[in-house]
N, C-alpha and C positions, 0 to 999 in steps of 0.2 A: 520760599525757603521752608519746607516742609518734607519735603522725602527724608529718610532715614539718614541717608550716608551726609546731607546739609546740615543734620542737626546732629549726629553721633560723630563726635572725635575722638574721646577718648576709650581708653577700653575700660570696662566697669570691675575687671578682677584687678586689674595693676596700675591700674591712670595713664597709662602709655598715652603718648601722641601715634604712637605705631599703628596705629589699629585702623586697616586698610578694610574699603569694601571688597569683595569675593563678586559675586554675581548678579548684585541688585538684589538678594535676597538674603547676602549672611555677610559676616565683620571677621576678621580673623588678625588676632595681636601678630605683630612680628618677635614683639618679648618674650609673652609669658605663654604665646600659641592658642591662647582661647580664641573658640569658635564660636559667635555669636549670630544666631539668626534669628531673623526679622520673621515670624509669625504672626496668622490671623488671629487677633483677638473675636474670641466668641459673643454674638450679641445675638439679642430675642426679640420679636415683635410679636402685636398681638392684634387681630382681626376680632374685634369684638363687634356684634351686631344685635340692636335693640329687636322688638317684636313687630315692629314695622317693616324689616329687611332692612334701616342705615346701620353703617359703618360709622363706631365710634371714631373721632380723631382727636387727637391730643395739640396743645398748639404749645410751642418749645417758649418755654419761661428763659432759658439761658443760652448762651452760645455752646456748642458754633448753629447758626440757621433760626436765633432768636425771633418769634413771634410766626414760623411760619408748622405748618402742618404736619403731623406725625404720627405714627401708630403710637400706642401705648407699649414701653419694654422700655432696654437696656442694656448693658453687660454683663455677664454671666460671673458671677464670680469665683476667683480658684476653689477646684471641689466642688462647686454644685453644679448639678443637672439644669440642662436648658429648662424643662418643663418645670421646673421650681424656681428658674429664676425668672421665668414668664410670670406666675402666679405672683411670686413677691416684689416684682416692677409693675405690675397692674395692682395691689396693693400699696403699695410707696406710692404710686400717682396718683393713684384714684377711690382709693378707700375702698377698692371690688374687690369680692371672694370670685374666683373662676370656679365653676360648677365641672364643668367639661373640658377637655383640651384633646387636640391631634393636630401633629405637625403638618403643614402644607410643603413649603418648598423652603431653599435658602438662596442666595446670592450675596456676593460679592460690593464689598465697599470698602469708600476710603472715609475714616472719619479724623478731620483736623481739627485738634485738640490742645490748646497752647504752645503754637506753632510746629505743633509735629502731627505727621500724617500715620495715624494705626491703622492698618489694613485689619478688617474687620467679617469676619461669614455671620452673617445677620440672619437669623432664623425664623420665617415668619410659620405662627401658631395660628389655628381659630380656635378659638377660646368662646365657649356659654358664660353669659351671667346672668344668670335669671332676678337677683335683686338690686335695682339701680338707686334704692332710696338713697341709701348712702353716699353716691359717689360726690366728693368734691377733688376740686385741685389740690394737690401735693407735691412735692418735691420739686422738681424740675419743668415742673409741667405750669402754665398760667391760663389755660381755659379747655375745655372741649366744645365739641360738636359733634351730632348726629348727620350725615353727611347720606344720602342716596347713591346706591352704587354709578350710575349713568349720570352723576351731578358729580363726583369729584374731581377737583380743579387741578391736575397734575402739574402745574407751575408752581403751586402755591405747598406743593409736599417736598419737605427738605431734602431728603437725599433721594439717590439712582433706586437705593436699595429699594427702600420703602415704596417708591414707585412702582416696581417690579413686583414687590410681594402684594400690591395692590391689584394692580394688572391683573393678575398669574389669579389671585382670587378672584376676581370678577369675568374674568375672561373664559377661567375652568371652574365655574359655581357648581357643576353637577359631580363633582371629582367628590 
């Protein structure tokens, strides 16, 4: 019980019980006629790589997918820019200044989140850090790892997304 129309009953301008799904994608009161749809929430990753060539990975302090592997990011918040919200979630985690940034690719995910499913375009970054002294665990986050591109364990990385932006970087490393 996670999809939108399982967990949204009422309607958010008038409390209706009215408030009927549309298409799998939008809500619409039969009262007061609001239209509501289900959009992607913006979230950012980030492909940071030491001077070795690994890939840092982040390992999830919380649900949902606690204790398993993860880029360093987040959700983008209303008003800011991906690339600033790349910079201040690898900040928040990791106590890293990002030196450099260009975006690679995005894809498509579901992330379940106290018992509701937000459809989410997850943005994966490569990101420079050229100074590691600093980095410890913060926020959400409860360890890292330096992880070899041809050693990552795709079992053990939490969501589709993340797998893909992982893939899609190692796969296209000359992009």
């Amino acid at each position: 019980m996670t999809a939108p129309p399982k967990v949204i009953k009422y309607c958010p301008r008038c409390g209706s019980a009215n408030f009927v799904p549309q298409d799998g994608k939008s809500f619409k009161c039969k009262d007061c006629k609001f239209h509501f749809f289900v959009n992607s929430a913006a979230a950012v990753a980030a492909i940071i790589q030491n001077d070795k060539g690994e890939i840092l990975l982040s390992v999830r302090g919380i649900e949902p997918n606690i204790g398993m592997l993860d880029l360093p990011g987040g959700f983008v918040d209303p008003g800011e820019r991906a690339e600033s919200a790349v910079c201040r979630e690898i900040m928040e985690e990791l106590n890293l200044k990002v030196d450099e940034i260009r975006f690679l690719a995005s894809f498509p995910n579901e992330y379940v989140y106290s018992g509701y499913t937000v459809y989410t375009c997850d943005m994966g970054f490569v990101c420079k850090v050229s100074d590691f002294s600093q980095m410890r665990c913060m926020d959400d986050i409860s360890g890292y790892l330096f992880v070899a591109p041809d050693k990552v364990e795709y079992d053990r990385i939490c969501s589709n997304s993340i797998k893909q932006i992982l893939k899609f970087y190692i796969e296209d490393a000359s992009m």
